[in-house]
C-alpha positions as CSV (number, residue, x, y, z in Angstrom):
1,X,0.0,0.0,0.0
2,X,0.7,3.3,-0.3
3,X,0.4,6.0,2.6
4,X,1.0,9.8,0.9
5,X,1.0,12.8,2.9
6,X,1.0,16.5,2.6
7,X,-1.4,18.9,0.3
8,X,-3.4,22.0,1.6
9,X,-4.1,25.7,0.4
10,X,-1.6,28.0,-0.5
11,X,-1.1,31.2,-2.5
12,X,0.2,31.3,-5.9
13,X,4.2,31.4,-6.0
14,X,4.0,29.3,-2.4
15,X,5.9,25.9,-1.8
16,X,4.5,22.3,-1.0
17,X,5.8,18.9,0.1
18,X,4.1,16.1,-0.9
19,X,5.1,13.0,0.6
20,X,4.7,8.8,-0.5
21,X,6.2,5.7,1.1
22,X,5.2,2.0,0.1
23,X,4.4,-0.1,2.6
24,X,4.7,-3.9,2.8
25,X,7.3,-4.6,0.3
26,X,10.6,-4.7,2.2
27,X,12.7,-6.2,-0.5
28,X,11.3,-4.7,-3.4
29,X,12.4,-1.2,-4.8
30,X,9.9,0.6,-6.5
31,X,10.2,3.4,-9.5
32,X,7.4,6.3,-7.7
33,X,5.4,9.5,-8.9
34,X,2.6,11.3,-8.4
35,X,-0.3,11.9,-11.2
36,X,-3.4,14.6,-10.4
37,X,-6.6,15.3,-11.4
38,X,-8.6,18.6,-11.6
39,X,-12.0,19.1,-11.6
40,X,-13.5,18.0,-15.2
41,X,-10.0,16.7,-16.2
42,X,-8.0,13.2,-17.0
43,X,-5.7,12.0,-14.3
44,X,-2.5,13.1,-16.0
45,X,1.3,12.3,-14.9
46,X,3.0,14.5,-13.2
47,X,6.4,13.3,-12.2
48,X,8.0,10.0,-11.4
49,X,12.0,8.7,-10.3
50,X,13.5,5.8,-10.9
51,X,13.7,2.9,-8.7
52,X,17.1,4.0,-7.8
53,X,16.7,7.0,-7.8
54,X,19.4,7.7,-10.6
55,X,16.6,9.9,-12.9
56,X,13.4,11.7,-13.2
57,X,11.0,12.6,-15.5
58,X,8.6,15.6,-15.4
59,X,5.3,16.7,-17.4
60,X,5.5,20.2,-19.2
61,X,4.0,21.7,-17.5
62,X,5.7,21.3,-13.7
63,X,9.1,21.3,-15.1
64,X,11.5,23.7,-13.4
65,X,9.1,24.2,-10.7
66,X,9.1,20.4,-9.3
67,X,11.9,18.2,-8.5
68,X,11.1,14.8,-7.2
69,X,13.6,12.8,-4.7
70,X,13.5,9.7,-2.7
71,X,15.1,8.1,0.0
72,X,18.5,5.9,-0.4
73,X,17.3,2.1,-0.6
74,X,14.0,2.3,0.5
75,X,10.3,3.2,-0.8
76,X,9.7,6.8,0.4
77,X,9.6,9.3,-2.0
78,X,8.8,12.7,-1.7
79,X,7.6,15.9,-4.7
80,X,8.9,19.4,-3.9
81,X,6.1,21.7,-5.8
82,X,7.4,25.2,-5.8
83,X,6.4,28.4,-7.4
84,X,2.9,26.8,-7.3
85,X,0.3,28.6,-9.9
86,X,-3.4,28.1,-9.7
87,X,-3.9,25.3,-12.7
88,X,-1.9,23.8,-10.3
89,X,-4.8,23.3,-7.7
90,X,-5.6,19.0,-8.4
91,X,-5.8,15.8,-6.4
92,X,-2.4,14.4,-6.5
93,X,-1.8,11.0,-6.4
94,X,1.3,8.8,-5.5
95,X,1.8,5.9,-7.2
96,X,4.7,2.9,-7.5
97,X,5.3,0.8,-10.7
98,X,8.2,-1.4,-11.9
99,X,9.5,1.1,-13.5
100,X,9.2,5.0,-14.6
101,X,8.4,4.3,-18.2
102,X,5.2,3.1,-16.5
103,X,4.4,5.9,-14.3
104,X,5.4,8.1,-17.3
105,X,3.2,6.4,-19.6
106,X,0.4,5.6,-17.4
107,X,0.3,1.5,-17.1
108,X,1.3,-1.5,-15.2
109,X,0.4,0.7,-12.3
110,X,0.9,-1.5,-9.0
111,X,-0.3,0.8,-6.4
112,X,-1.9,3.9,-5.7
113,X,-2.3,6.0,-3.1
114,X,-4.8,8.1,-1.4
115,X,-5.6,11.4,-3.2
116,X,-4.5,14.3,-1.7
117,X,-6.1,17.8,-2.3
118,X,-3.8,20.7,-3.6
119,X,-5.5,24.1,-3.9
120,X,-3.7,27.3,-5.0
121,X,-5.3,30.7,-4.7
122,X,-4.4,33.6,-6.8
């Protein structure tokens, strides 16, 4: 399972922490992301790092403003969201596949997590 953390109102231009960590799967390393959903619109990917954490890959639209980390050998993984804008506002989800190319390209998802809220003000 997946237990993700963080969210909440902010301003536009304000910072957020998301956080994700897989549980029950000691001896498997996961590649992890997060994907959102606005109101009225497809779940889309946001960003995702490798199972090693050796790479990342970013939509369009977040790049330069995200940056996605996770923890040395283990399953915790957390989003930085910075200079957060108002099409930003969503609920993100975590997620954990075999690898990034599947977070990327949305399949072979093996979990997600609980959606957490994310609304920006102007």
């Amino acid at each position: 399972q997946l237990q993700a953390s963080g969210g909440g109102l902010v301003q536009a231009w304000d910072s957020l922490r998301l956080s994700c960590a897989v549980s029950g799967s000691p001896n498997k390393m996961w590649a992890m992301g997060w994907f959102r959903q606005a109101p009225g619109k497809e779940r889309e990917f946001v960003a995702g790092i490798t199972w090693e954490g050796g790479s990342a890959r970013f939509a369009d639209s977040v790049k330069g403003r995200f940056t996605i980390s996770r923890e040395d050998n283990g399953n915790t993984a957390w989003m930085e969201m910075n200079r957060l804008k108002p099409e930003d506002t969503a609920v993100y989800y975590c997620a954990a596949a075999d690898q990034v190319a599947n977070l990327y390209g949305g399949y072979g998802i093996k979990y997600w997590g609980k959606g957490t809220q994310v609304t920006v003000s102007s």
